[in-house]
matplotlib code that plots the C-alpha trace (Angstrom):
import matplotlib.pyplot as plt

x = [115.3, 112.8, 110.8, 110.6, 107.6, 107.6, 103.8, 104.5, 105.6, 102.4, 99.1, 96.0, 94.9, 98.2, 97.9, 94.3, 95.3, 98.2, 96.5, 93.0, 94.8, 97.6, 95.2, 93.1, 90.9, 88.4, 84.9, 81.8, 79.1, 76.2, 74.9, 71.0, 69.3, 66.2, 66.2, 63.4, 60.6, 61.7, 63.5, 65.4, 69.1, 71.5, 75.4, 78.2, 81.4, 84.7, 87.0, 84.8, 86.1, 85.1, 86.0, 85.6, 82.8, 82.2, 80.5, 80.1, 81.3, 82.1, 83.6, 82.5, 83.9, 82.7, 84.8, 83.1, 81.0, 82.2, 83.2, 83.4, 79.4, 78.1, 77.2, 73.2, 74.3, 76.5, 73.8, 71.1, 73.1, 73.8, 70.0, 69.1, 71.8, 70.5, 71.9, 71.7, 75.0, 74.8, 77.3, 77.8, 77.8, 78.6, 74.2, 74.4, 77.7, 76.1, 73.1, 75.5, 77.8, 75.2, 73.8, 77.5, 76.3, 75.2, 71.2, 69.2, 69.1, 65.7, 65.8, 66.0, 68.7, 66.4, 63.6, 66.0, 67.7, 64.7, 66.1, 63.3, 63.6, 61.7, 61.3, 64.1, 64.2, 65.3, 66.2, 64.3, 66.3, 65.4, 67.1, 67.6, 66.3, 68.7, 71.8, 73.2, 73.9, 72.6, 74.0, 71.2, 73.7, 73.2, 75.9, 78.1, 80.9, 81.6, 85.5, 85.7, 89.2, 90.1, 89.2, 86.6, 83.7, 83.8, 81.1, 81.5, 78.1, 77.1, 75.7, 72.6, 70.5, 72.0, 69.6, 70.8, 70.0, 68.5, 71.0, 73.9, 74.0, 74.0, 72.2, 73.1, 76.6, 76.9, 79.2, 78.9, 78.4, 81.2, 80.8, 77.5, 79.0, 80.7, 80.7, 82.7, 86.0, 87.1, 89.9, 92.4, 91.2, 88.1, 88.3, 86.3, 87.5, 86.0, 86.2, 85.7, 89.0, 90.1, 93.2, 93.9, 97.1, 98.5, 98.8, 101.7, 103.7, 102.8, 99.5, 97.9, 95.9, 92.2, 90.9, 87.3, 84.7, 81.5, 81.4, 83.9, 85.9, 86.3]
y = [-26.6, -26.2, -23.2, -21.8, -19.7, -17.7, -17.7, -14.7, -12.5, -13.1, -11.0, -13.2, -12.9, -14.4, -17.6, -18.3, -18.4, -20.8, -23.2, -23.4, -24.4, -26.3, -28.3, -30.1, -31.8, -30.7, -32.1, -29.9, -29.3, -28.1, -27.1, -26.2, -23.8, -21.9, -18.2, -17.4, -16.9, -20.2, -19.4, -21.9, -20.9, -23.0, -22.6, -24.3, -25.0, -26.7, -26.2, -28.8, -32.3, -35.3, -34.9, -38.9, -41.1, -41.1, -38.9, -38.5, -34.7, -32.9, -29.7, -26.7, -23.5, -20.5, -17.3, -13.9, -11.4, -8.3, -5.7, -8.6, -9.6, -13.1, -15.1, -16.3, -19.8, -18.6, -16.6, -19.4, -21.8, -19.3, -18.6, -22.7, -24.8, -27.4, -27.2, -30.2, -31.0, -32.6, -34.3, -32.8, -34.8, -34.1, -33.5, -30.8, -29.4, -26.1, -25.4, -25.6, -23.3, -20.6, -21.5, -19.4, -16.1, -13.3, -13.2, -11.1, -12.5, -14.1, -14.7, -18.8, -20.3, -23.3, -21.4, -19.3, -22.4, -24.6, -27.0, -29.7, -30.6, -32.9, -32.6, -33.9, -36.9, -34.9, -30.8, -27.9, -27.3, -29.8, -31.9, -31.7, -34.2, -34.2, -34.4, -38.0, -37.7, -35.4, -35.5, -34.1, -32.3, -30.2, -27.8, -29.6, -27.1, -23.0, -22.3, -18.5, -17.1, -13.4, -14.8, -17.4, -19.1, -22.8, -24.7, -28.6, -30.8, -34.0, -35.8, -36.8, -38.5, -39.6, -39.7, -40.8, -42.2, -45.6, -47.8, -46.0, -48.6, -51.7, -52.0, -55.8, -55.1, -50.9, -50.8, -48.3, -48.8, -46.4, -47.6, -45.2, -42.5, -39.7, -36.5, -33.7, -31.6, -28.5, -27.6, -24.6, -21.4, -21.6, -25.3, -28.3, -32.2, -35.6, -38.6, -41.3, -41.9, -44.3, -46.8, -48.8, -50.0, -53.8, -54.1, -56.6, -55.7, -58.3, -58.8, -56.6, -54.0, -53.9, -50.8, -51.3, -52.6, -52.7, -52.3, -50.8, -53.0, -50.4]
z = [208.5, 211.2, 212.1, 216.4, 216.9, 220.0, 220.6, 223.5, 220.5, 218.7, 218.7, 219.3, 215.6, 214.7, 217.0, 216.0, 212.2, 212.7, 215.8, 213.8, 210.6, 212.2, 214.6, 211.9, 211.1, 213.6, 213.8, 213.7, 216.7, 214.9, 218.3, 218.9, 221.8, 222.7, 223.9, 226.7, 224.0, 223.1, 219.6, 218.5, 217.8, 215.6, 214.8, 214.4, 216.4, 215.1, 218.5, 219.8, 221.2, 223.1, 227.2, 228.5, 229.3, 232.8, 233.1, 229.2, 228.3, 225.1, 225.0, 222.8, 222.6, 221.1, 220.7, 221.8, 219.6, 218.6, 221.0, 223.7, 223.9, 223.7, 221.1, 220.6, 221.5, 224.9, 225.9, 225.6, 227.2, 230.1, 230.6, 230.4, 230.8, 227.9, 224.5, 221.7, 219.4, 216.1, 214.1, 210.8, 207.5, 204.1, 203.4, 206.1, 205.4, 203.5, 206.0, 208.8, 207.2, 206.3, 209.8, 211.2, 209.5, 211.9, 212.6, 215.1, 218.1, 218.8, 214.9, 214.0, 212.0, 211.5, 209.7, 208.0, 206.3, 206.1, 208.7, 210.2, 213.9, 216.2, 220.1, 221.9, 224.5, 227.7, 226.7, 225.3, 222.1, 219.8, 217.4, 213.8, 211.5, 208.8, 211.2, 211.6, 214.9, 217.6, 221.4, 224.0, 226.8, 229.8, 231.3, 233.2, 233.7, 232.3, 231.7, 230.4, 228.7, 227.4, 223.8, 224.5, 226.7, 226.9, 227.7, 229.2, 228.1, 230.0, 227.6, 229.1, 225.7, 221.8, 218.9, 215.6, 212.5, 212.3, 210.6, 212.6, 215.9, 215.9, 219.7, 220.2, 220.5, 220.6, 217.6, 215.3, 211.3, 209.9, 206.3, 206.0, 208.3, 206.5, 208.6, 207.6, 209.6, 209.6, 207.4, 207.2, 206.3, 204.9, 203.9, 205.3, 204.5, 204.1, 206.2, 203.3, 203.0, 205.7, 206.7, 209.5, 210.5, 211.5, 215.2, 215.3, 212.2, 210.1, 209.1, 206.3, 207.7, 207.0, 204.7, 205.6, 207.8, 208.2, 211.5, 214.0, 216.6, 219.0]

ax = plt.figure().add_subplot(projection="3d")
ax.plot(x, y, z, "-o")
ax.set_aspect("equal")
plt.show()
């Protein structure tokens, strides 16, 4: 038997808790910024997707502070427009996660957590060394909601690990890439275990490569 669900009859609490757990898994934007006393600001973001290529955008979007207020990274973004988002894996699962509690503003989740970063290619907030992949963005577009502000990133630099690309034919090595999603609740899930399907119906499909076909 199946179940309606009249979402109009439902309080905003009540549709978060069944889209965020229902709508899984979600990758993680470990996203980077830089206040005006140039502070970095680090946090992460699971309602965050891929937009197209052309131009390149991602999507992240962050709910609103208490009482209505921004969030450190909304606010950063707001006052510069640049803003860095890193591709979690399961070695920075736990920093990111500690990265979501509440700081002082102006107070750096980097230092806090013992996170390295070097300077990035083309924005001010700078990228983190331990992340496997790290997408330099500037605003593109701002879309704000009752619940939420959502920002749209051109994608204007990537920076990755070194054994992630193979540059001769832009394929990417998935057999070493093991980011992390967002889960349910309080849960987070794996990406090790993988399958691929036959495209005709007939042949066997493939349970590994080493690199991907796309």
């Amino acid at each position: 038997m199946s179940v309606d669900i009249d979402f109009s009859e439902l309080g905003e609490y009540e549709r978060y808790k069944l889209m965020a757990s229902l709508i899984v898994p979600r990758p993680i934007a470990f996203v980077t910024t830089v206040d005006a006393a140039g502070v970095t600001n680090a946090a992460p973001f699971s309602m965050f997707c891929m937009l197209g290529e052309e131009p390149p955008l991602l999507l992240v979007s962050l709910n609103r502070a208490a009482g209505g207020g921004q969030k450190d990274t909304a606010r950063n973004i707001d006052l510069n427009g640049e803003f860095v988002v890193h591709m979690v894996d399961e070695d920075l699962a736990e920093a990111a996660d500690r990265s979501s509690a509440s700081l002082p503003y102006g107070t750096s989740e980097l230092e806090a957590h013992g996170l390295s970063t070097i300077a990035s290619s083309l924005v001010a907030p700078p990228t983190i060394v331990s992340a496997p992949v790290a997408f330099e963005c500037v605003l593109h577009e701002k879309l704000e909601t009752t619940s939420r502000e959502i920002f749209i990133g051109r994608i204007v630099s990537l920076h990755t690990r070194g054994d992630l690309i193979d540059t001769d034919t832009w394929r990417v090595r998935l057999t070493d890439y093991a980011p992390v999603a967002r889960f349910g609740a309080s849960f987070y899930t794996t990406t090790r275990d993988r399958f691929s399907l036959p495209r005709d119906g007939t042949q066997p499909a493939a349970r590994t490569t080493t690199i991907d076909e796309l």
